[in-house]
C-alpha positions in Angstrom: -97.0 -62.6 -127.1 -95.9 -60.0 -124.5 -95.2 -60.4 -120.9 -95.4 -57.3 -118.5 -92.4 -59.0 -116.7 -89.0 -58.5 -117.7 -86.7 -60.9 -119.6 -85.2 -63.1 -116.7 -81.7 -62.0 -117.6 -82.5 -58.8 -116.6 -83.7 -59.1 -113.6 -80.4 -60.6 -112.8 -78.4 -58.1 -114.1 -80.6 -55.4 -112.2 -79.9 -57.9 -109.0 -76.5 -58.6 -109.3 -73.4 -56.9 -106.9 -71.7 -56.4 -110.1 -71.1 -52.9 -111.1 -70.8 -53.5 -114.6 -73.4 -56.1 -114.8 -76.1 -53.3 -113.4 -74.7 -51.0 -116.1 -75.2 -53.7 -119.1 -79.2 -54.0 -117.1 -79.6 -50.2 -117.8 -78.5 -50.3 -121.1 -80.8 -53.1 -121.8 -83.9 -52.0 -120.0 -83.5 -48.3 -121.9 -83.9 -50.1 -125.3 -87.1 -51.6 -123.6 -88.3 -48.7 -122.7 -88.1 -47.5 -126.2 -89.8 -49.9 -127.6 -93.4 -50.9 -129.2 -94.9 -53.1 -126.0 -96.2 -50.7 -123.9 -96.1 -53.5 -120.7 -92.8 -53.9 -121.3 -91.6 -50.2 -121.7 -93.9 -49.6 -118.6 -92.3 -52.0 -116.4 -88.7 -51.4 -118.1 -89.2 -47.3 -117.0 -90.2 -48.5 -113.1 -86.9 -50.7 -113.0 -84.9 -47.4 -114.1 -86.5 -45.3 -111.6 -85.0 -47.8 -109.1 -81.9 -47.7 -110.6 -81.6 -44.2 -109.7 -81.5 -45.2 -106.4 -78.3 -47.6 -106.7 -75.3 -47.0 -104.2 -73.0 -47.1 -107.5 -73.3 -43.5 -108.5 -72.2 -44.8 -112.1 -75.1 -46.6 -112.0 -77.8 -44.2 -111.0 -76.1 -41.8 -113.0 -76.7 -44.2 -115.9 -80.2 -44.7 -115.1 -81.4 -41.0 -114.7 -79.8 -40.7 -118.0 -81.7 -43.5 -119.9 -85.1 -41.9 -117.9 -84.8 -38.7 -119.4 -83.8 -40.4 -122.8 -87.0 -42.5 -123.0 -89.2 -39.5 -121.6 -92.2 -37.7 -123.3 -90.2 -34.2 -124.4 -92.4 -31.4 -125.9 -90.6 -29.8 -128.6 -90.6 -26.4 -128.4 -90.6 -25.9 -124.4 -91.7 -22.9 -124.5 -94.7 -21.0 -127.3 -94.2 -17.2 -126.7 -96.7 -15.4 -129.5 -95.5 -12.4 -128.3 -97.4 -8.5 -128.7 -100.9 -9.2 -130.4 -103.6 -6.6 -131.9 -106.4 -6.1 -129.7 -109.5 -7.9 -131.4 -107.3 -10.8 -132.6 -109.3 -13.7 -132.0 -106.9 -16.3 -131.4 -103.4 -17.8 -132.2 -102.5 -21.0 -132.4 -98.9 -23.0 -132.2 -97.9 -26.6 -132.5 -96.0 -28.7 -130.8 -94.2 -31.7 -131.2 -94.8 -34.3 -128.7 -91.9 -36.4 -128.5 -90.4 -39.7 -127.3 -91.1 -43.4 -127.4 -94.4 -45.3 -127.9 -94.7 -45.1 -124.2 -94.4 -41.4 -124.3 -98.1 -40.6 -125.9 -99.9 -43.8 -125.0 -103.3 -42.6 -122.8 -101.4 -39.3 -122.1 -103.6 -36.5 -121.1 -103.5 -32.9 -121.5 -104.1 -29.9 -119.0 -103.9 -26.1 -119.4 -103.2 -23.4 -116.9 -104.2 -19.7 -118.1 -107.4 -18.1 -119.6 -108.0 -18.6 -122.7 -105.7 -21.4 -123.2 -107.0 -24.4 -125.0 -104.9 -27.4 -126.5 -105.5 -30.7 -128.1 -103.6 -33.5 -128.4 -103.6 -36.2 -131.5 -100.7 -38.4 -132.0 -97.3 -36.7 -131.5 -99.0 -33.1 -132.4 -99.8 -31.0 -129.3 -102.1 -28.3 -130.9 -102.4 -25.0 -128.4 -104.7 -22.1 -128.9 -104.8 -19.2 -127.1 -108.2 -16.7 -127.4 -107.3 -13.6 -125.6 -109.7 -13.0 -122.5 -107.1 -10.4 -120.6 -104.2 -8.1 -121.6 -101.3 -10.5 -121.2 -100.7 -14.6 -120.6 -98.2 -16.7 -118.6 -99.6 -20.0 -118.6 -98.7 -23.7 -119.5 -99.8 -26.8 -121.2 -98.7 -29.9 -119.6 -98.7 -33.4 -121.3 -98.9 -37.1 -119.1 -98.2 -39.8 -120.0 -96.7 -43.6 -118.8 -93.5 -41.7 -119.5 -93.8 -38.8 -117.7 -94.9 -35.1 -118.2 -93.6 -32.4 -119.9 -94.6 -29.3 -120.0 -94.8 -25.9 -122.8 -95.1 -22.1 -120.9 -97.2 -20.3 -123.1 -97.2 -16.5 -123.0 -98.2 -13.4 -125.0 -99.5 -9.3 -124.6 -102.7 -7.9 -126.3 -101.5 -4.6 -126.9 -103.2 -2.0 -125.5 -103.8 0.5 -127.9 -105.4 -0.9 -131.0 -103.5 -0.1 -134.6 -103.1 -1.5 -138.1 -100.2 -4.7 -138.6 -98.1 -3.2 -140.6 -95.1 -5.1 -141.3 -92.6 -3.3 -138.5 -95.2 -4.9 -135.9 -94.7 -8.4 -137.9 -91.3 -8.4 -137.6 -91.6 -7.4 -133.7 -94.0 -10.5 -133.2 -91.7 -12.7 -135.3 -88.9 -11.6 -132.9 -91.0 -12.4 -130.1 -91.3 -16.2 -131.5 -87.8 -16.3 -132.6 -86.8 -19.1 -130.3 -89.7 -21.5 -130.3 -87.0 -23.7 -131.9 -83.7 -25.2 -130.1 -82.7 -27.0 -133.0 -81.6 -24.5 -135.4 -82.3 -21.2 -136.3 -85.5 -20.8 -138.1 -86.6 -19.5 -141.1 -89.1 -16.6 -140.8 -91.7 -16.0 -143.8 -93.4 -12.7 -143.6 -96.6 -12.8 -145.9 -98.3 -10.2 -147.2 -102.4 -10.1 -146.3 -104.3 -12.3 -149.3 -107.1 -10.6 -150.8 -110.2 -11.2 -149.4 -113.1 -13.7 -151.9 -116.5 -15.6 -151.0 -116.6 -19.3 -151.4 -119.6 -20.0 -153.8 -121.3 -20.6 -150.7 -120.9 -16.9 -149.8 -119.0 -18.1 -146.6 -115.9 -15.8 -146.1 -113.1 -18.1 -146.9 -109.7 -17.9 -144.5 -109.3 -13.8 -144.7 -106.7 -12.6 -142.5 -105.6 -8.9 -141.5 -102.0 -10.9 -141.7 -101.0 -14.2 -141.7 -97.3 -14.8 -140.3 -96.1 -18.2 -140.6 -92.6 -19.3 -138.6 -91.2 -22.3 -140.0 -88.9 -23.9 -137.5 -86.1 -25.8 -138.4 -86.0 -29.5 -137.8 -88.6 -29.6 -135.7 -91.5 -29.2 -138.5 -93.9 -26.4 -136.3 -95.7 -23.9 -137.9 -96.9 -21.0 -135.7 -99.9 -18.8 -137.5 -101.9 -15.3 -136.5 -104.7 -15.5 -137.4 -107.5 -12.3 -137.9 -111.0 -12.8 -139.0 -113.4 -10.3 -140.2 -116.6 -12.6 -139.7 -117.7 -15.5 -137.9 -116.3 -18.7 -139.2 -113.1 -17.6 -141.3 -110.7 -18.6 -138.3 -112.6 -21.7 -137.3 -111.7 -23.0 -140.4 -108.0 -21.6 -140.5 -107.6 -24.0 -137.1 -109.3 -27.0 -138.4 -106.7 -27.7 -140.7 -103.4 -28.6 -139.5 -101.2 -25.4 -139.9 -98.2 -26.1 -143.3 -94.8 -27.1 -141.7 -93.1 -27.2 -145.0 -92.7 -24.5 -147.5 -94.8 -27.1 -150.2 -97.6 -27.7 -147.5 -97.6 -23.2 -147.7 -98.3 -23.4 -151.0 -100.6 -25.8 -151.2 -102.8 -24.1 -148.3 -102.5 -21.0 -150.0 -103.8 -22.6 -153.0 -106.5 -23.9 -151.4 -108.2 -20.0 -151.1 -107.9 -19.8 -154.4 -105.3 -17.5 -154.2 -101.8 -17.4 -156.2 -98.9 -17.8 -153.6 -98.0 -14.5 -153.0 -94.2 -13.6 -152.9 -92.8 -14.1 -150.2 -90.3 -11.6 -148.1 -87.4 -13.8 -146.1 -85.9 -12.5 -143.5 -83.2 -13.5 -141.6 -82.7 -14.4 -137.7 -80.2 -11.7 -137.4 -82.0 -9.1 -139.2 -85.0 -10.1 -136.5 -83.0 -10.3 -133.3 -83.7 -8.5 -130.5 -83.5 -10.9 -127.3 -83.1 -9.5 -124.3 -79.7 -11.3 -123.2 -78.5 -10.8 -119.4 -74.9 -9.1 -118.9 -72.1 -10.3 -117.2 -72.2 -7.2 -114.9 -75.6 -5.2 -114.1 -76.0 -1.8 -113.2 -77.7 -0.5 -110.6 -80.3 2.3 -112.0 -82.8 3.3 -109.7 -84.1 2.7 -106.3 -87.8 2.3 -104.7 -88.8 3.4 -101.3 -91.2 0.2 -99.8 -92.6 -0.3 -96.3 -90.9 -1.1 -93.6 -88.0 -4.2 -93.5 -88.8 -5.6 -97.1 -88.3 -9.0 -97.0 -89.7 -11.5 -100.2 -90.1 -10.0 -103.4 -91.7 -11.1 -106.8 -92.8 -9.8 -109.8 -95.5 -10.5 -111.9 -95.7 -12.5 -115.2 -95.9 -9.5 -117.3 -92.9 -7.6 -115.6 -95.1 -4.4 -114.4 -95.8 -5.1 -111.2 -93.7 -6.0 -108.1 -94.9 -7.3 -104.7 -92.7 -6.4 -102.0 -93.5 -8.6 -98.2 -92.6 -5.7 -95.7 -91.6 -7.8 -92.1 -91.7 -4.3 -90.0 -94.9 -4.2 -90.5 -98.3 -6.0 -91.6 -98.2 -4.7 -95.2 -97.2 -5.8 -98.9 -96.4 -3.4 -101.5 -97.3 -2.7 -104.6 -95.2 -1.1 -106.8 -95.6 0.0 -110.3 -92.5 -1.1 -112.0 -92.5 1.6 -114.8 -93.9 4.7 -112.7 -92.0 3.4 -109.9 -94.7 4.1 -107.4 -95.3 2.3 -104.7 -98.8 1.7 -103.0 -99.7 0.1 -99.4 -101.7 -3.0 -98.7 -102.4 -3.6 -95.3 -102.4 -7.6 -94.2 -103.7 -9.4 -91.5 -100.2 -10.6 -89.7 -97.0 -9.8 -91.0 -95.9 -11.1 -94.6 -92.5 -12.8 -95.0 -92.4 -14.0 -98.6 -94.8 -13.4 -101.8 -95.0 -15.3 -104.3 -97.3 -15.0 -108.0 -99.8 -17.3 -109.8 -98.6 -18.4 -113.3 -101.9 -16.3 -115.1 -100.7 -13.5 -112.4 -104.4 -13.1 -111.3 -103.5 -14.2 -107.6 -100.3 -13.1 -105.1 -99.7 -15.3 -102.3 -98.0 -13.8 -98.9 -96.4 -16.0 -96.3 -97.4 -14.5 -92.9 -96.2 -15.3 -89.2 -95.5 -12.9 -86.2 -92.0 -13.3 -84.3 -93.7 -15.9 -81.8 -94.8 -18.0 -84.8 -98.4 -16.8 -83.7 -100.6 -15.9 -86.9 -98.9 -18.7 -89.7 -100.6 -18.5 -92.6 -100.8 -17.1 -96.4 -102.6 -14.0 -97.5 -104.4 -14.6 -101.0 -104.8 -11.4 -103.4 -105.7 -9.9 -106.1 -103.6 -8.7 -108.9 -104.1 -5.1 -107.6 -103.3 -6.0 -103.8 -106.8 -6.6 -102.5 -107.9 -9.6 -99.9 -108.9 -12.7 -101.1 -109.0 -14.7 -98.5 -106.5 -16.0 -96.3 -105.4 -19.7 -95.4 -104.0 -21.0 -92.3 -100.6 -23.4 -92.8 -98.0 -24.8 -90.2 -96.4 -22.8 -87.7 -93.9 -20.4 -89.8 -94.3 -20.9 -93.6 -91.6 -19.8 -95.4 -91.0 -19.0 -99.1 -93.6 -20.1 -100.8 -94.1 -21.0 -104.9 -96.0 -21.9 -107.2 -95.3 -25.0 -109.5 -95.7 -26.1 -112.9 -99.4 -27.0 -112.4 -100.5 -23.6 -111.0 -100.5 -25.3 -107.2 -99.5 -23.7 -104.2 -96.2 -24.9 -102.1 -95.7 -23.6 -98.8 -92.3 -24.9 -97.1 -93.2 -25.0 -93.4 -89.9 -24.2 -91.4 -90.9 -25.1 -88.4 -92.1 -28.7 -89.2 -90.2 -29.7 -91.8 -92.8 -30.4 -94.2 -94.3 -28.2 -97.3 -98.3 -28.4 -97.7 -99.5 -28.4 -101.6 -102.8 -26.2 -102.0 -105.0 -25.6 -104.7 -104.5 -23.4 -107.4 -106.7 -21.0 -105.6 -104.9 -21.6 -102.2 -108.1 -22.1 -101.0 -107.8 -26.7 -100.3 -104.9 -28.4 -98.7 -104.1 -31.3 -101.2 -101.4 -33.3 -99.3 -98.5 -32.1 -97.3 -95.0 -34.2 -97.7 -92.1 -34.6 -95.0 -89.0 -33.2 -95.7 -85.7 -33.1 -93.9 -85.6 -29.8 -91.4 -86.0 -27.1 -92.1 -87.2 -26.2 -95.3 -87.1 -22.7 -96.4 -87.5 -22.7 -100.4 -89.1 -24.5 -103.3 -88.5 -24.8 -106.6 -89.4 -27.2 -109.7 -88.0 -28.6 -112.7 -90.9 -29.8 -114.9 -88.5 -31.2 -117.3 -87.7 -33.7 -114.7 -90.8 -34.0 -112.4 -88.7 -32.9 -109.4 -89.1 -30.4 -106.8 -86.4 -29.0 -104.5 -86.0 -27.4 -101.3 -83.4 -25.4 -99.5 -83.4 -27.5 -95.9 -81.2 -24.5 -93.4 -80.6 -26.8 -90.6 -79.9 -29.9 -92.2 -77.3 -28.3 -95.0 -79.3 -30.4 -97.4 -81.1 -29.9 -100.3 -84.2 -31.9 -100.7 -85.7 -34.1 -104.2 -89.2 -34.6 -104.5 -90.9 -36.6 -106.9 -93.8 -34.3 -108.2 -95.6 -37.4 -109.9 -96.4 -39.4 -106.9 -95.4 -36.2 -104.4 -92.8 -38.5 -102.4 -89.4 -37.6 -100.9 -86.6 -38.9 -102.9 -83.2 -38.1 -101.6 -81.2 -35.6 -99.6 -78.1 -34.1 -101.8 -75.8 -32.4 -98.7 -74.6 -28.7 -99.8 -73.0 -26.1 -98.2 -74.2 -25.0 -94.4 -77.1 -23.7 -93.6 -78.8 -23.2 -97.5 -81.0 -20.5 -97.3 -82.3 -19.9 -101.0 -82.3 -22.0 -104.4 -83.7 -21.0 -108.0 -84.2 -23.8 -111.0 -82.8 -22.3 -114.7 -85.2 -21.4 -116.8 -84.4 -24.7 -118.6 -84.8 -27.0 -115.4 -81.6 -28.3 -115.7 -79.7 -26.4 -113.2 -80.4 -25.7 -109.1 -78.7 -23.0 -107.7 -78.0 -22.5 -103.3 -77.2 -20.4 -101.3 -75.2 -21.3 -98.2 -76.5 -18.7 -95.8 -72.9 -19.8 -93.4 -70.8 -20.8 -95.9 -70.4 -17.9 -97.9 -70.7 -20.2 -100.5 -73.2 -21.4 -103.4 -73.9 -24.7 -105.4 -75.0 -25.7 -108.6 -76.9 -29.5 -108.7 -78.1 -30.8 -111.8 -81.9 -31.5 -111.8 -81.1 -35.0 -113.7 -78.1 -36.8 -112.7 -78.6 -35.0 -108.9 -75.0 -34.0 -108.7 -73.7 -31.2 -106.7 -71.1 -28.8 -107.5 -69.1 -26.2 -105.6 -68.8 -24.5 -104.1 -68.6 -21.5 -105.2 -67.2 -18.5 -103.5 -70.1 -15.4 -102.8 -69.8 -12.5 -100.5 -71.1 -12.6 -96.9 -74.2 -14.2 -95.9 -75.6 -15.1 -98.8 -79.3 -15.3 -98.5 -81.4 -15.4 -101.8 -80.6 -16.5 -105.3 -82.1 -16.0 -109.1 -81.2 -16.6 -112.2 -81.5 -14.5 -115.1 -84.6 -15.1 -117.3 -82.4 -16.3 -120.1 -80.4 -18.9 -117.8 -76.6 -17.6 -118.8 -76.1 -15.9 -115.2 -77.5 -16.5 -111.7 -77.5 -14.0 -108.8 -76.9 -14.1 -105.0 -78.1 -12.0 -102.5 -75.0 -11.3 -99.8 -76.3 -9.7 -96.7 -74.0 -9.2 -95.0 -71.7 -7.4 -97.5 -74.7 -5.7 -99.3 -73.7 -7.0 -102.5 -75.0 -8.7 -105.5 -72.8 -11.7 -106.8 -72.9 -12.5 -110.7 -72.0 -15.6 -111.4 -72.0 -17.5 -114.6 -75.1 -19.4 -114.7 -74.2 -23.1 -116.1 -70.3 -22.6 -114.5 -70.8 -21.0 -111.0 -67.7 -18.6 -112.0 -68.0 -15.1 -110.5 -68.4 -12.7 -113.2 -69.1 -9.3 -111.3 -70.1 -8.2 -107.2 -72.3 -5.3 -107.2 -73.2 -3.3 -104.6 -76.8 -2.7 -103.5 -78.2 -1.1 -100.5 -77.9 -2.1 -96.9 -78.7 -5.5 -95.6 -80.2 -7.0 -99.0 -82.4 -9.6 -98.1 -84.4 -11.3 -101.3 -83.9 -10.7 -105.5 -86.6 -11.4 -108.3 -86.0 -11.0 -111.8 -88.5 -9.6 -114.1 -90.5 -12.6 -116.6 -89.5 -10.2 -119.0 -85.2 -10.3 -118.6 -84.8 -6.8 -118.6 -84.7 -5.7 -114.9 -84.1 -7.7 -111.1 -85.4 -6.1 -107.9 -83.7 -6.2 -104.6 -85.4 -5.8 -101.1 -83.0 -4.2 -98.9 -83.9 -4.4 -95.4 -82.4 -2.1 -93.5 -83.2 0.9 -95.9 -87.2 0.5 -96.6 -85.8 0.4 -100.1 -85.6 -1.7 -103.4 -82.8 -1.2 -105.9 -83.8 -1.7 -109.3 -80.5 -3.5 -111.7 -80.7 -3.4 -115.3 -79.5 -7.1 -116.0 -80.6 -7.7 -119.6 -80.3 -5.9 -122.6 
């Protein structure tokens, strides 16, 4: 019969002033927490979370360690289905929910972005995108008693409507190329079955093109589906999609079809990644408004928003025409940030005498929303992995969480002074801020919203930017002339790292393998290897360079530089 307590012995262990003896508790409450009794693995997870806390960095080490271990994981992180046809109805992907017993017991599922749709039944996470706009960046997140993870979903209707051929396979086959981490996958191109009526006279599963990506290890089957009438999809998603080449067969079967030969082709024949370079190039620059300030860009890499401090106005620019329109605000915007479906831009706003603090809301094409007031000065503002708002306000040492809509104040969390940025690691249900005037950069714990711990960096941190695969923070010490790396899990810092002069903003590049920093007082971009902190490159930029973004996409980053009304565009992918 099971107890929700823990075994006696380890409660002394977790108790004693023993090093070693706290160590042998970790060990023994991981293998709890990976077990069959759901109490016990409960209770066995809250005891680690303490652990994390131990003076023995050995020991908290040890427990952040046997956390992420026993944690729900979704496996892939990430479902891009890449350039669709216009008309498609809808695509669907699996996931594999992984972990412990603990991981899926009375989890619960949530979607941000139209047209997104999952299920969840046992370890299969089943997500289904039906096109309602031209392009996607949103996320399915998974809860459980062992956490959340969380899969960004994204994907392009093409605009101009034409016939699959297979060149147009093979580009949406590249596009899903890395929904797998655990080996390369094999990619099975098949050509369109002919269409038949079930006896019935129902139109059995007819596709345009059916592309099937079997991934490696991890036994996920990706599928495009077309339908000429009515039901033929519904029933292409009511059966779970073939993860092994049998399972193909025997679905193709099914139609009472012949399995039709089948083209492989291999990963290298298909790749075409954009990878970022050790050194960009500078290859264009954007005349703004006046003093640009924040920058982002939107999910689908055409459209930058520029926060233009000499003035009450945020630009607009077209990334590919390079034209840049004027949207007039109510005070004057600081930083901008993006929802994750791209349908709403957020502006921080304050005047020099901290009158007029709030945050504009707008449309995708620059029009007023609304606008919300915040605490006095709020800074750089983001969104997080559930679409919510997070405004850092400077002068009060808090951030206030809003609404998806920014519309509600949820809950507002103090923070060591003074915080200026915010970013997230789903992976490890942590937030971080960049505190200036206490050289520190704050944890928070985005499942219960508290302050964790204060990890000291180098003075006066200005920026920071989570890799793309949560593991990594990167800082900026404004008066250092200095960055850091922390890692999201064990919380350690390292560095620093030599930048040029003033270093005020920081990115990395969409593919994680190099990070930039914003120097303003040297105008310069440093490159620096993204998982080392090793310089790799300084490029120069125009004068007083004040924030960088890098485009969703991995092909471009866009610099606001201050003193010159400009942006320079860098080609830092290829």
């Amino acid at each position: 019969m099971s107890d929700l307590g823990l075994p006696t012995h380890v409660l002394t262990e977790i108790d004693s002033p023993i090093r070693e003896a706290r160590l042998t508790a970790v060990d023994e409450l991981a293998r709890i927490a990976a077990g069959a009794d759901l109490g016990m693995a409960s209770a066995a997870r809250r005891a680690l979370e303490g652990l994390t806390q131990d003076d023995s960095r050995s020991v908290s080490a040890a427990a952040a360690t046997a956390l992420e271990r026993t944690a729900i994981r979704l496996r892939p992180d990430r479902v891009d289905f890449g350039q669709i046809a216009p008309g498609t109805p809808r695509v669907v992907a699996d996931v594999l929910v992984d972990g412990p017993p603990l991981a899926t017991a009375t989890a619960t599922v949530t979607v941000s972005g139209p047209g997104l749709r999952a299920m969840l039944a046992g370890q299969q996470l089943r997500i289904l995108w039906q096109p309602r706009s031209e392009w996607l960046d949103g996320s399915v997140t998974v809860r459980g008693p062992a956490g959340w993870g969380e899969v960004r979903v994204t994907g392009q209707v093409l605009m101009a409507a034409a016939p699959m051929t297979r060149t147009g396979v093979e580009a949406q086959m590249r596009a899903v190329d890395g929904l797998s981490t655990y080996g390369p996958p094999r990619v099975t191109v098949l050509p369109p079955p002919r269409e038949r009526r079930s006896p019935a006279g129902a139109v059995a599963l007819v596709a345009g093109l059916t592309a099937l990506v079997l991934l490696g290890g991890v036994g996920v089957a990706w599928a495009l589906v077309s339908d000429r009438e009515g039901g033929g999809a519904q029933n292409a998603i009511a059966q779970p999609p073939p993860t092994s080449a049998p399972a193909l067969e025997a679905a193709t079967a099914a139609t009472g079809d012949a399995p039709a030969p089948a083209t492989t082709i291999t990963r290298e024949a298909l790749a075409n990644r954009i990878s970022s370079v050790a050194k960009p190039a500078v290859i264009g620059t954007i005349k703004v408004g006046n003093e640009p300030e924040g920058i982002a860009v939107s999910p689908d890499s055409k459209t930058v928003y520029v926060a233009n401090q000499g003035e009450k106005a945020l630009s607009v620019v077209d990334a590919a025409s390079r034209k840049a329109t004027s949207m007039k605000l109510r005070n004057t915007p600081r930083f901008v940030a993006v929802s994750r479906d791209g349908r709403l831009v957020f502006a921080s706003m304050y005047e020099n005498d901290l009158s007029g603090s709030g945050v504009a809301v707008l449309d995708a094409a620059g029009e007023i929303h609304h606008y919300l007031d915040t605490g006095k000065q709020p800074y750089a503002l983001a969104v997080g992995p559930t679409g919510k708002l997070w405004v850092p306000i400077h002068s009060s040492g808090r951030v206030e969480i809003y609404s998806s809509t920014g519309g509600v104040e949820e809950k507002r969390i103090n923070l060591p002074r003074n915080p200026h940025a915010v970013g997230f690691s789903s992976d490890q249900q942590r937030a971080f801020t960049a505190n200036h005037e206490s050289n520190a950069v704050a944890v928070v714990d985005t499942k219960s919203d508290k302050f964790l711990k204060a990890i000291p960096v180098s003075k006066a941190p200005h920026s920071l930017a989570v890799s793309p695969d949560g593991r990594r923070v990167l800082v900026a010490g404004y008066e250092a002339n200095a960055a850091n790396l922390i890692d999201t899990v064990t919380l350690k810092e390292t560095g620093p790292f030599k930048v040029g002069r003033q270093p005020q903003s920081v990115a990395f590049a969409a593919d994680g393998e190099h990070a930039y920093v914003v120097n303003e007082g040297d105008d310069t971009i440093s490159v620096l290897n993204g998982r080392t902190g090793q310089l790799t490159a300084t490029v120069k930029v125009g004068h007083s360079p004040r924030t960088v973004a890098v485009s969703p996409d991995g092909r471009l980053a866009f610099v606001s530089n201050g003193a010159d009304d400009t942006i320079s565009v860098l080609r830092v992918g290829e």
